[in-house]
KETORDREN-461651 format. One record per residue (C-alpha): x, y, z; residue in three letters. Coordinates in Angstrom, 1 decimal, always signed. Example, Ala and Ser with C-alpha at 12.3 -4.5 7.8 and 13.67 -1.06 7.14 Angstrom:
<rs>
{east=+12.3&north=-4.5&up=+7.8&code=ALA}
{east=+13.7&north=-1.1&up=+7.1&code=SER}
</rs>
This chain:
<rs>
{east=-19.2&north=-46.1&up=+1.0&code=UNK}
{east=-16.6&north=-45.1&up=+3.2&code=UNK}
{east=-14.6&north=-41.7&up=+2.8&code=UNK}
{east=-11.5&north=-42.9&up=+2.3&code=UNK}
{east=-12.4&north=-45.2&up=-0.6&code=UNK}
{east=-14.6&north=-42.5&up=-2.2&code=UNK}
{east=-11.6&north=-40.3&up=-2.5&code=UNK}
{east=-9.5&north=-43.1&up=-4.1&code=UNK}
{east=-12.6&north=-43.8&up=-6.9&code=UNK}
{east=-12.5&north=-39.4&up=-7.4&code=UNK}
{east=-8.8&north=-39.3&up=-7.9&code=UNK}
{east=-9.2&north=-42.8&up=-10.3&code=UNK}
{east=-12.5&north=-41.1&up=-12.1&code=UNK}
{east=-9.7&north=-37.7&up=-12.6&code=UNK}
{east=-7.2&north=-39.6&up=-13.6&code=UNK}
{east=-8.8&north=-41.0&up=-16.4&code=UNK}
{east=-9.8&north=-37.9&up=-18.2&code=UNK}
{east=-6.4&north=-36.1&up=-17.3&code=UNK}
{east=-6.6&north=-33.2&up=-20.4&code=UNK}
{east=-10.2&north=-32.7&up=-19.4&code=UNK}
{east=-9.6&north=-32.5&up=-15.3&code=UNK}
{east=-6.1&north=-30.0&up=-16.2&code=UNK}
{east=-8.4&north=-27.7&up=-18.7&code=UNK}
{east=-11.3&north=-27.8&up=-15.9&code=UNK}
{east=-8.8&north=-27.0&up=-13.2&code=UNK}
{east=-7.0&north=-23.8&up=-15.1&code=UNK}
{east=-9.5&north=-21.5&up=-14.5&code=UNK}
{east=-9.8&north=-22.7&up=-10.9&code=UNK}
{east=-6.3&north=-22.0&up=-10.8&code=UNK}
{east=-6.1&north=-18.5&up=-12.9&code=UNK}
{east=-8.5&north=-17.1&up=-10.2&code=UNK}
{east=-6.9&north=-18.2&up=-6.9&code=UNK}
{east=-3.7&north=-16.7&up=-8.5&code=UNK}
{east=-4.6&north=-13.1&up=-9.0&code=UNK}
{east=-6.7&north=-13.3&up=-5.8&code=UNK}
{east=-3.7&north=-13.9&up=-4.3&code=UNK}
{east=-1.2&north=-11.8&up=-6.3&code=UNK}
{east=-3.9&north=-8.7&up=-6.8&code=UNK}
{east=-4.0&north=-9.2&up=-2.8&code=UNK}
{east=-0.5&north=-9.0&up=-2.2&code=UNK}
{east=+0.9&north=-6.1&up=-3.9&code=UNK}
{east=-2.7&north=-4.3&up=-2.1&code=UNK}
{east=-1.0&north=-5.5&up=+0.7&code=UNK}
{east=+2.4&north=-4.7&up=+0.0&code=UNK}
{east=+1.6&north=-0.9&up=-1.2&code=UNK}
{east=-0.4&north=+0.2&up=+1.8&code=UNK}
{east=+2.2&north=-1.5&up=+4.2&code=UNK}
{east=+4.8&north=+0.7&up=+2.2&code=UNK}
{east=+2.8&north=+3.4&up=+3.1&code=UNK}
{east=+2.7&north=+3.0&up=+6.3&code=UNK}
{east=+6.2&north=+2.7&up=+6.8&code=UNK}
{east=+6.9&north=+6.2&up=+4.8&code=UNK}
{east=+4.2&north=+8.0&up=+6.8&code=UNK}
{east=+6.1&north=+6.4&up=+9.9&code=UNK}
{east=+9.3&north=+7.4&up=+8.7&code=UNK}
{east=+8.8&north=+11.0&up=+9.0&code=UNK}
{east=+8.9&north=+11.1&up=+12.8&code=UNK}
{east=+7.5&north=+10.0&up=+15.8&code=UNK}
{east=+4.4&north=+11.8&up=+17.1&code=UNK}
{east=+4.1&north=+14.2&up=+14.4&code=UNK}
{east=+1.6&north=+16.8&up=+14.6&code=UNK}
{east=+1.6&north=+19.1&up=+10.8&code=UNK}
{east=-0.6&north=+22.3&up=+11.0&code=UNK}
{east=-1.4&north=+24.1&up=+7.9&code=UNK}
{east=-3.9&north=+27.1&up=+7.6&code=UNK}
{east=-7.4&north=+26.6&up=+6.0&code=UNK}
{east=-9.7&north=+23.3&up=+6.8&code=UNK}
{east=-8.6&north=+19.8&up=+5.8&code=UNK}
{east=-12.2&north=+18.9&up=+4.2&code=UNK}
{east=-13.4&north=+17.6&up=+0.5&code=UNK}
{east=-14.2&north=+20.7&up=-1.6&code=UNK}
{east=-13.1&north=+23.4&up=+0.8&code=UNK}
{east=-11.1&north=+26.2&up=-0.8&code=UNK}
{east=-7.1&north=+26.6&up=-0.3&code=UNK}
{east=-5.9&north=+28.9&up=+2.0&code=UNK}
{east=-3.5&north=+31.6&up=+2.0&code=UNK}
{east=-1.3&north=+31.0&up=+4.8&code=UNK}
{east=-0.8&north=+34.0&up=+7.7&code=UNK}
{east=+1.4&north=+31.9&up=+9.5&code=UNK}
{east=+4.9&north=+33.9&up=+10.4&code=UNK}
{east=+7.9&north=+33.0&up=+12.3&code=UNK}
{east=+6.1&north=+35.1&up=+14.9&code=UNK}
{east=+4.4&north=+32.2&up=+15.2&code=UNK}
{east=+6.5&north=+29.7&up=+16.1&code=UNK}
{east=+7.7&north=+31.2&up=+19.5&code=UNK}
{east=+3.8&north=+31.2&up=+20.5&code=UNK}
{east=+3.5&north=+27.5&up=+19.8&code=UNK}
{east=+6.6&north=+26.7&up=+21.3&code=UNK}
{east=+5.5&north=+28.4&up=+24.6&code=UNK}
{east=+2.8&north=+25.7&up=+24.2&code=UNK}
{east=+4.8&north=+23.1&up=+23.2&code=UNK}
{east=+7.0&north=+24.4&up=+26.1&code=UNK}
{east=+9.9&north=+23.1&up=+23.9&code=UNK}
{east=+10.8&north=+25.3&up=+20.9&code=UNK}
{east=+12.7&north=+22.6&up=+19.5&code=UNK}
{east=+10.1&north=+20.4&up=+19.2&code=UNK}
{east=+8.5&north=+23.1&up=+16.1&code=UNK}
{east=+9.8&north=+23.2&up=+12.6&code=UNK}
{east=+8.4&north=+25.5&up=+9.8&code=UNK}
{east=+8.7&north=+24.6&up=+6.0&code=UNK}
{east=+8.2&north=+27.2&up=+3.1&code=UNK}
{east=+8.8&north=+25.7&up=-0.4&code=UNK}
{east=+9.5&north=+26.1&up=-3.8&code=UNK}
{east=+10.6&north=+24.5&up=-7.0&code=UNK}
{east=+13.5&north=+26.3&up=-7.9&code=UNK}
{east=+16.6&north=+25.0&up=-10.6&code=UNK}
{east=+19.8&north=+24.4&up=-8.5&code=UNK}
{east=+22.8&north=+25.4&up=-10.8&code=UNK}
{east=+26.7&north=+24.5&up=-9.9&code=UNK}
{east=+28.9&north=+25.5&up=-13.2&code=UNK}
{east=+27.7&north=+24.0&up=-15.9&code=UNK}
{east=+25.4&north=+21.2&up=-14.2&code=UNK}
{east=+21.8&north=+22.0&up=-12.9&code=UNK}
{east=+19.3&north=+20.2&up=-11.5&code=UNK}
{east=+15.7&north=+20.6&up=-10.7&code=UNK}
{east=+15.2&north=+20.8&up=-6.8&code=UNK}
{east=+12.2&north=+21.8&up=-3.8&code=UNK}
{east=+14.0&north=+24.1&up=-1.9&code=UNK}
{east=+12.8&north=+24.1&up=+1.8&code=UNK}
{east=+12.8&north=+27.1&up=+3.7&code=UNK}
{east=+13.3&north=+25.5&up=+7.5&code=UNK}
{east=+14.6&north=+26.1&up=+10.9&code=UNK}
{east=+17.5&north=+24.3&up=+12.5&code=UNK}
{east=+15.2&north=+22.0&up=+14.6&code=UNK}
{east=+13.7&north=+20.2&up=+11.5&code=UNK}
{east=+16.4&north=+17.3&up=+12.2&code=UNK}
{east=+14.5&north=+16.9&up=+15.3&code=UNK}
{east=+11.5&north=+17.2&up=+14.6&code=UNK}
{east=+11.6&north=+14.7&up=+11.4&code=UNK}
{east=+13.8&north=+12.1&up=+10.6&code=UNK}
{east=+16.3&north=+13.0&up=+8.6&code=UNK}
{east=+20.3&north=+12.0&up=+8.7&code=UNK}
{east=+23.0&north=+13.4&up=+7.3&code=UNK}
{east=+25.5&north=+11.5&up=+5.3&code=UNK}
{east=+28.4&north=+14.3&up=+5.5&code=UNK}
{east=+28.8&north=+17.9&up=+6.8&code=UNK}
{east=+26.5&north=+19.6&up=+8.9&code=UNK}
{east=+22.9&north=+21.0&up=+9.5&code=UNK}
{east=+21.9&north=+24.6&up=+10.0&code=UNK}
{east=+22.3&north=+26.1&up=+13.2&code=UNK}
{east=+20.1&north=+29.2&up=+15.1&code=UNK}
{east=+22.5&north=+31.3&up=+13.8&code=UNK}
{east=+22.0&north=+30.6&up=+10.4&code=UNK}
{east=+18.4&north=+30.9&up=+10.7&code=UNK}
{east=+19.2&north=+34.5&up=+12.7&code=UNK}
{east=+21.5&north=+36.1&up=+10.2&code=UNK}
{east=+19.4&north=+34.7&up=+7.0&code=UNK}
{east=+22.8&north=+32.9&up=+6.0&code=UNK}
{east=+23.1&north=+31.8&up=+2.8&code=UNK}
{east=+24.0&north=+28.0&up=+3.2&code=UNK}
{east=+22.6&north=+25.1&up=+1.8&code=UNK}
{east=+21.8&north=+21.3&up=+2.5&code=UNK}
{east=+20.9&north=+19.4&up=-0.6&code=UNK}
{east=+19.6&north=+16.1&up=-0.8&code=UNK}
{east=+21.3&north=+13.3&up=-1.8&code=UNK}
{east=+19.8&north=+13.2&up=-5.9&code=UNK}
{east=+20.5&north=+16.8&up=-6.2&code=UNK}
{east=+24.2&north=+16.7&up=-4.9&code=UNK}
{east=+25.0&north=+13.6&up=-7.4&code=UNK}
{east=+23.8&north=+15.4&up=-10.2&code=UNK}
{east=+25.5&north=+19.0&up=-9.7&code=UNK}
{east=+28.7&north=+17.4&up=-7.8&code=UNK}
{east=+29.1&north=+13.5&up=-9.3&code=UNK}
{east=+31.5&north=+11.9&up=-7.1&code=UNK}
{east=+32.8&north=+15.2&up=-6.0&code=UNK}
{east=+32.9&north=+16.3&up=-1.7&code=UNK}
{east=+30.6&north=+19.2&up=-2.3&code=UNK}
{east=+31.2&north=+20.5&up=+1.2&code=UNK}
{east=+32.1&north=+24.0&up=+0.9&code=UNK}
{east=+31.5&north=+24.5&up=-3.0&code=UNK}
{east=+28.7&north=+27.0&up=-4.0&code=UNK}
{east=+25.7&north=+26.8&up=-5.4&code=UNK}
{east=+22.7&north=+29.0&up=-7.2&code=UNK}
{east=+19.3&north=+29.2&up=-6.2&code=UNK}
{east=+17.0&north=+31.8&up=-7.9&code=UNK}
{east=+20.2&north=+33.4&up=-9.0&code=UNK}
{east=+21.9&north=+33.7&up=-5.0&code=UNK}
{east=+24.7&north=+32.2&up=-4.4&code=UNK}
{east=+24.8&north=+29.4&up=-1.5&code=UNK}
{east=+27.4&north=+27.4&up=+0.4&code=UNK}
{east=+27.1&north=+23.9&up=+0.7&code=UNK}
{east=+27.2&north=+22.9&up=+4.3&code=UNK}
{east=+26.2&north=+19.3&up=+4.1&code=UNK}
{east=+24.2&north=+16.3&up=+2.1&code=UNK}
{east=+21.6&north=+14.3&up=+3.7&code=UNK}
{east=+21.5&north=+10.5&up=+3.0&code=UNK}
{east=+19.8&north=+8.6&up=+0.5&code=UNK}
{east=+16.3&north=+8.5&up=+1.4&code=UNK}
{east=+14.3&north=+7.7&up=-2.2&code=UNK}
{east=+10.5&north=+8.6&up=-2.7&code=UNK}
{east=+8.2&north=+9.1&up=+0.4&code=UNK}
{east=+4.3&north=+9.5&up=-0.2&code=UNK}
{east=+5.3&north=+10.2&up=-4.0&code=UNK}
{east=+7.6&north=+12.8&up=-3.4&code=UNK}
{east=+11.7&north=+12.5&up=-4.5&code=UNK}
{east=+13.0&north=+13.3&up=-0.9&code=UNK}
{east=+16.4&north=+13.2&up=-2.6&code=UNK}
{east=+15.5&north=+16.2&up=-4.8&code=UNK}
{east=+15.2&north=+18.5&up=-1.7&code=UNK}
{east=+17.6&north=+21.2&up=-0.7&code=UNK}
{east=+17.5&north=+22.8&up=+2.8&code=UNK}
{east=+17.9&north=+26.8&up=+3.5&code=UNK}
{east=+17.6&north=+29.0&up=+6.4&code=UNK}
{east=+13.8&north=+29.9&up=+6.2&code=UNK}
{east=+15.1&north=+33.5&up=+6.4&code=UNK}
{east=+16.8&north=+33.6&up=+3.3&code=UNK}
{east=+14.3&north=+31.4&up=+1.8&code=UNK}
{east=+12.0&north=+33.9&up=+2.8&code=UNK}
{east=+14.2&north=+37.1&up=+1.4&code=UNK}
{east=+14.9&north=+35.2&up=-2.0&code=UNK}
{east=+10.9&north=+34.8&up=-2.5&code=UNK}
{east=+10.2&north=+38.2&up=-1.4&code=UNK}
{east=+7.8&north=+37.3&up=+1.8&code=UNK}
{east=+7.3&north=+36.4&up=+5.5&code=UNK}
{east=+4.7&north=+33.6&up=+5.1&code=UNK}
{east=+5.5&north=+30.1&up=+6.0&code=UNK}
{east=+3.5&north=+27.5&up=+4.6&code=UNK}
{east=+3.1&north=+25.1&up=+7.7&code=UNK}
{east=+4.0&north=+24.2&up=+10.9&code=UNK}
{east=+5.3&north=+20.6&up=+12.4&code=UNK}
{east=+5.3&north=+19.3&up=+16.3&code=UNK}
{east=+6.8&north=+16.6&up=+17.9&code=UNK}
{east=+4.6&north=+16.2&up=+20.5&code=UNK}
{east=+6.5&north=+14.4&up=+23.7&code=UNK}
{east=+4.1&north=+11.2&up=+23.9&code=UNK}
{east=+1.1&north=+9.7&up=+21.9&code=UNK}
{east=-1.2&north=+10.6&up=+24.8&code=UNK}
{east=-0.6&north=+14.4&up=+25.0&code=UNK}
{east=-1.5&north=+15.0&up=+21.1&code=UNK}
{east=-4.3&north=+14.9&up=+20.9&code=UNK}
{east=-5.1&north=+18.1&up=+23.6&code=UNK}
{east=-1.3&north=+19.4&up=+22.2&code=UNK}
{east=-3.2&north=+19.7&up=+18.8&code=UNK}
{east=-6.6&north=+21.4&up=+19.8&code=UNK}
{east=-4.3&north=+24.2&up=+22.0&code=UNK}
{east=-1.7&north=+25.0&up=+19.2&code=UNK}
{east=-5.0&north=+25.1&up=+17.0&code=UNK}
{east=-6.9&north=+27.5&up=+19.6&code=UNK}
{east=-3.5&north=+29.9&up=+20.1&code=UNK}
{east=-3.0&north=+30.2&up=+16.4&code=UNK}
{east=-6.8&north=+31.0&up=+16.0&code=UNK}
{east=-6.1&north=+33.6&up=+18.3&code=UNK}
{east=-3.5&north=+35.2&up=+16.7&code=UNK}
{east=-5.1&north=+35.3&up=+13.6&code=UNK}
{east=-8.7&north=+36.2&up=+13.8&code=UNK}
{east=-11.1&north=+35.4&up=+11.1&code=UNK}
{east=-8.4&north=+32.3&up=+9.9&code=UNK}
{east=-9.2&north=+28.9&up=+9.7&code=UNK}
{east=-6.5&north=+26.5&up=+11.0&code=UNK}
{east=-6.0&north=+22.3&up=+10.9&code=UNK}
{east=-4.0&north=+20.0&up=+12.5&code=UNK}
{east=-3.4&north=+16.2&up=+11.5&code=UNK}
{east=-1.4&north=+13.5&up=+13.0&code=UNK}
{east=+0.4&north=+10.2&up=+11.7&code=UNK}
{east=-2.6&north=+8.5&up=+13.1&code=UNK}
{east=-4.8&north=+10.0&up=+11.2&code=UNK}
{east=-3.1&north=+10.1&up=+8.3&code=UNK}
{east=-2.3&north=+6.5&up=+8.3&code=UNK}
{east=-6.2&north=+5.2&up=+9.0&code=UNK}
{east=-7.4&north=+7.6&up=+5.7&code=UNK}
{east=-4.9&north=+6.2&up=+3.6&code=UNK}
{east=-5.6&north=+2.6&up=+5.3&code=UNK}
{east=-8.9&north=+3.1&up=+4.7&code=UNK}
{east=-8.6&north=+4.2&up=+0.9&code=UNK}
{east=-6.0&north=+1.4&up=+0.6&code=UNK}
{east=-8.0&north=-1.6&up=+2.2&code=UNK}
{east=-11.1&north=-0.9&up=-0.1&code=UNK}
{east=-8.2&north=-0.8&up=-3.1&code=UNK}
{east=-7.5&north=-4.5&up=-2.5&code=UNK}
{east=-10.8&north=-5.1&up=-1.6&code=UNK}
{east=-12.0&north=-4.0&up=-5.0&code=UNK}
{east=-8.6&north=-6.1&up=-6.6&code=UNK}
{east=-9.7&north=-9.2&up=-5.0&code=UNK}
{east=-13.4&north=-8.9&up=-6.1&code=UNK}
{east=-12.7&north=-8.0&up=-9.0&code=UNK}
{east=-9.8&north=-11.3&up=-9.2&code=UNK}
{east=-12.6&north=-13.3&up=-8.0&code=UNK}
{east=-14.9&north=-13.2&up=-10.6&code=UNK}
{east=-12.1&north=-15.7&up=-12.8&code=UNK}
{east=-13.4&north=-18.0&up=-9.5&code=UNK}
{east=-16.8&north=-18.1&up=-10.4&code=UNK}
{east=-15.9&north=-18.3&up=-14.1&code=UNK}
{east=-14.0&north=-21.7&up=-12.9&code=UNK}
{east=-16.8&north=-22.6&up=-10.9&code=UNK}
{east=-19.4&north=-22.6&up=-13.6&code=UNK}
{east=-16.7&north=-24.1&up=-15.7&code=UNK}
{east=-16.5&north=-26.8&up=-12.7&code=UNK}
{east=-20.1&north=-27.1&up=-12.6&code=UNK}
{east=-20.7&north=-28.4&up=-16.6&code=UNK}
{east=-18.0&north=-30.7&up=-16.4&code=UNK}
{east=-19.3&north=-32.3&up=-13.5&code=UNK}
{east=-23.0&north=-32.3&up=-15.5&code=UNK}
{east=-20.9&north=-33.7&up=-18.8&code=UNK}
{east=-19.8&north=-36.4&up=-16.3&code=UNK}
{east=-22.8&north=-37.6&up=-14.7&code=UNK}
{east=-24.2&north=-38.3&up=-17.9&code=UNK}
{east=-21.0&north=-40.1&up=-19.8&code=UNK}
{east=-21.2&north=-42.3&up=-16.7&code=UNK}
{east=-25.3&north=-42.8&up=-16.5&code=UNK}
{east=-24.7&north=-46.9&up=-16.7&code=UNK}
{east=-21.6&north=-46.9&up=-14.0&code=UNK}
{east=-24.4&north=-45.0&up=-11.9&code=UNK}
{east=-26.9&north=-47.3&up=-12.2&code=UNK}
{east=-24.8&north=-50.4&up=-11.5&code=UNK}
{east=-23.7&north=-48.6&up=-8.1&code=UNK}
{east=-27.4&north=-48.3&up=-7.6&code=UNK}
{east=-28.1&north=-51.9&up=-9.0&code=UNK}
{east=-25.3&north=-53.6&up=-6.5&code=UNK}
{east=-26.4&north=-51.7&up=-3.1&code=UNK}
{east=-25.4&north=-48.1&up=-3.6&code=UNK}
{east=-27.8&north=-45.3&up=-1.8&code=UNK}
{east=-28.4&north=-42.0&up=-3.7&code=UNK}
{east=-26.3&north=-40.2&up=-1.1&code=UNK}
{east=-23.4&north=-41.8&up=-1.4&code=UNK}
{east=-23.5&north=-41.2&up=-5.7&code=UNK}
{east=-24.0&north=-37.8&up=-4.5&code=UNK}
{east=-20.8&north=-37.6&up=-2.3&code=UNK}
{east=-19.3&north=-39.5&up=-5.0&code=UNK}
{east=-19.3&north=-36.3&up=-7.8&code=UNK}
{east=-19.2&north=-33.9&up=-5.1&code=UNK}
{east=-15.9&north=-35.2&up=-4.1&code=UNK}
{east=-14.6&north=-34.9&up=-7.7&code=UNK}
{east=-16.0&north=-31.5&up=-7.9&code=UNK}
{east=-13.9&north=-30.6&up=-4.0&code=UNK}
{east=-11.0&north=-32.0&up=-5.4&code=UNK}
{east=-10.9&north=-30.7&up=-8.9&code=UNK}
{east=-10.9&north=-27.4&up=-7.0&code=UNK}
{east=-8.6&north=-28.0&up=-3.9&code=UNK}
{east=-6.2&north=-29.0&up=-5.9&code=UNK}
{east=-6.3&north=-26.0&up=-8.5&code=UNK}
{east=-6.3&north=-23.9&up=-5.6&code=UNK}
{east=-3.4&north=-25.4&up=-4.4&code=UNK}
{east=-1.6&north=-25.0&up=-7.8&code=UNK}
{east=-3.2&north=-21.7&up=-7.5&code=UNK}
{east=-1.8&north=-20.7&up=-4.4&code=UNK}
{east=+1.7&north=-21.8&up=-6.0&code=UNK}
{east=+1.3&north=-19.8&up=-8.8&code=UNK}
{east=+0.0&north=-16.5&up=-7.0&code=UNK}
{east=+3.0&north=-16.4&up=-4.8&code=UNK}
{east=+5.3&north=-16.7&up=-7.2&code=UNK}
{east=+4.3&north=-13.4&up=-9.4&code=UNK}
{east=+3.8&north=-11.5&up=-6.3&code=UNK}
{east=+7.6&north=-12.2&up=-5.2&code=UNK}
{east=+8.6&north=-11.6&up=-8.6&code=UNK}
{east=+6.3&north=-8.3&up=-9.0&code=UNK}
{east=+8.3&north=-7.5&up=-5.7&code=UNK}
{east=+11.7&north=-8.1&up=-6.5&code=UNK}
{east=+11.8&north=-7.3&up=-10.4&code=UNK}
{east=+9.1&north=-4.5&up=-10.5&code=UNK}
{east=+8.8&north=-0.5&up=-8.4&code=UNK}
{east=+5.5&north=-2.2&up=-7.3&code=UNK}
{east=+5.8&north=-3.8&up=-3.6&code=UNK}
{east=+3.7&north=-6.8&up=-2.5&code=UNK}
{east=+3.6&north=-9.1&up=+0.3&code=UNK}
{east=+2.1&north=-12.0&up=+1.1&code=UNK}
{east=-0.6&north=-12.7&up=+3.8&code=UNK}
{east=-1.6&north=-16.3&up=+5.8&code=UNK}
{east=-5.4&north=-14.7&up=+5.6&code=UNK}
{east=-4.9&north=-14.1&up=+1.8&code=UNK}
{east=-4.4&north=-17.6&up=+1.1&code=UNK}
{east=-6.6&north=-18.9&up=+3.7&code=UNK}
{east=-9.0&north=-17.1&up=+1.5&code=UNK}
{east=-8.0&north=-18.2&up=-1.6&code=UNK}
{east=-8.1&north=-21.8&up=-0.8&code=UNK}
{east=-11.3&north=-21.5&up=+1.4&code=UNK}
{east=-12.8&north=-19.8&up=-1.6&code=UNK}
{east=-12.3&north=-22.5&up=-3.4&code=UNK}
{east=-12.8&north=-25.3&up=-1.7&code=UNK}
{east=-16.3&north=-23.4&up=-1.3&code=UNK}
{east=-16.6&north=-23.2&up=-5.4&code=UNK}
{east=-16.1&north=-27.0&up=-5.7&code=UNK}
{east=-19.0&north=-27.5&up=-3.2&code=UNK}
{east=-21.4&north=-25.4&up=-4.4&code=UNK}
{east=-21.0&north=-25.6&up=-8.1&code=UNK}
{east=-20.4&north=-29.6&up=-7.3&code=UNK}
{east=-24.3&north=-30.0&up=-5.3&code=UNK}
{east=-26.2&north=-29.4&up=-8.7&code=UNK}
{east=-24.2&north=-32.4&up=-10.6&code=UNK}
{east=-24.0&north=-34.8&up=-7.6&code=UNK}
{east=-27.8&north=-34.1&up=-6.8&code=UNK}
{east=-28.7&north=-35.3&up=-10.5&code=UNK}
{east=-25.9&north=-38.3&up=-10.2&code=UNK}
{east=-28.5&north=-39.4&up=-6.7&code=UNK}
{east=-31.5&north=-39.2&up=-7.8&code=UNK}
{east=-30.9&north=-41.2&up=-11.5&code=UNK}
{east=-33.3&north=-44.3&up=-11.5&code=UNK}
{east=-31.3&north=-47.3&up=-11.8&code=UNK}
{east=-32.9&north=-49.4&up=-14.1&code=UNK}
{east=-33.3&north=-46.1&up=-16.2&code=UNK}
{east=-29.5&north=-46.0&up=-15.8&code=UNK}
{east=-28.6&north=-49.2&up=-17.0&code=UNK}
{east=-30.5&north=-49.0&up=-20.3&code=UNK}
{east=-28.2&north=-46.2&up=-21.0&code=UNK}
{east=-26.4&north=-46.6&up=-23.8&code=UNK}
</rs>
């Protein structure tokens, strides 16, 4: 039998069951879809990620006190503004080093407060991260010198204390000190699960005199090139180990940030698509009986292949072909279906997705690869039926 015409008699033999072929196909189809949807917004999340952690800065290099290891205890920082000249000399650019000292704190402007993290930082964080401004201006050296008491708050916090109002120049309390507003950073939205809009910028001096200490909580490079950070890291490690005996200090860059949290994330959508593919093998075994339910409703058509010239093998393609197709095309439809929920998870949901070629090269390969194997069984019993047994059949 030729392949082309044993195609034609597998869409002919679907055709003429239509209800059963559609009910066999579902769950064929119900599994390629969350494979492919479950897949996507995997996808989607850990690219989203990657473009937060990536949106900090370039070449970032964070060091906090204490070890970055599971079950280690948290440290009490030593670090000091002290500090930061010392690892500038090893930077050899003091621009390139921000500090950061926070604190939940409840912003209030008249009548209107808000719930904000006020950052204690120096006036190279804008270099440092990225971060723009949508009006005023940032904090200069002498602001950070005098421990002056102005203010940049993020864009969330300014809309709810000011509404549509230009808070440039209005005050503000924080702790119960009054602050100038010098400027409003734009819109920025959540990074890494954390409202960057809900920030509000301070001198780390008088961040520093409202909590009542010298500490800061960590420190941030931006090391000149990718190829430098690495020995840029162990040196600002080895300096500040120097200058506080007895302390445990760790440094972490974008890089490896980004391959632990790809790491965590790939075996997330791993797990999504093994667990989506277990509605495939449901369809497959659903595939499988149907095919079996077949060979015998059709005993007598088999033996009067046989009877008229047929071989065993090409009964055998015969069903395996139905079982292919009944998959390929449910995998198809599948496919179809998949991509539509993840766009619409994408557009109408907070969750992100997007779509790979390898995703649904998977899906469909999958299967194309359930229709075979869950065909073999059926078409092997279809073969080896004895003719004349067949065509007593009733």
């Amino acid at each position: 039998m030729r392949l082309a015409e044993a195609w034609r008699v597998a869409l002919d033999a679907l055709r003429a069951n239509r209800l059963r072929s559609v009910l066999t196909m579902l769950g064929v189809v119900i599994g390629v879809a969350a494979v492919v949807a479950l897949v996507a917004i995997g996808t989607g999340t850990k690219q989203q990620i990657e473009q937060q952690v990536e949106g900090l800065g370039s070449n970032l290099l964070i060091v906090v006190p204490g070890r970055l290891e599971a079950g280690a205890a948290p440290s009490v920082s030593t670090l000091s503004l002290d500090d930061v000249d010392a690892v500038g000399r090893v930077v050899g650019d003091r621009s390139r080093v921000a500090v950061t000292i926070a604190s939940g704190e409840t912003v209030r402007a008249g009548s209107r407060e808000a719930f904000a993290s006020m950052q204690g930082v120096l006036e190279t964080t804008p270099s440092v991260f990225v971060r723009r401004l949508d009006r005023g201006s940032y904090l200069t050296r002498s602001d950070v010198n005098t421990a002056r008491r102005v203010a940049v708050l993020g864009a969330g916090v300014a809309g709810q204390l000011f509404g549509d109002r230009d808070p440039i120049g209005r005050q503000v309390t924080i702790g119960g000190v009054r602050f100038r507003v010098i400027g409003t950073f734009e819109p920025l939205g959540q990074s890494l699960g954390v409202d960057r809009d809900s920030e509000v910028h301070v001198p780390v001096t008088a961040a520093q005199r409202l909590l009542g200490t010298d500490r800061v909580d960590a420190l941030a490079i931006r090391a000149p090139d990718r190829e430098r950070i690495t020995k840029l890291s162990s040196n600002v490690v080895a300096t500040l180990t120097q200058r506080h005996p007895g302390t445990d200090f760790s440094a972490v860059t974008q890089e490896q940030i980004l391959g632990v949290l790809g790491d965590i994330l790939g075996v997330l959508t791993g797990v999504l698509a093994a667990i989506a593919g277990i509605s495939l093998l449901v369809g497959g075994v659903g595939v499988s009986n149907i095919m079996l339910v077949s060979v015998r409703e059709r005993t007598r058509e088999i033996g009067l292949r046989k009877a008229v010239g047929a071989r065993p093998r090409d009964i055998g393609l015969q069903f395996l072909l139905e079982a292919v197709l009944l998959t390929t095309i449910g995998g198809v439809l599948g496919m179809a279906l998949g991509i539509t929920a993840a766009l619409l998870v994408d557009r109408l949901s907070p969750v992100p997705a997007a779509v790979t070629w390898w995703s649904l090269a998977l899906a469909f390969g999958v299967s194309a690869a359930v229709g075979i194997v869950f065909g073999v069984v059926p078409a092997q019993r279809a073969g080896r039926l004895d003719p004349v047994e067949a065509l007593r059949t009733e």
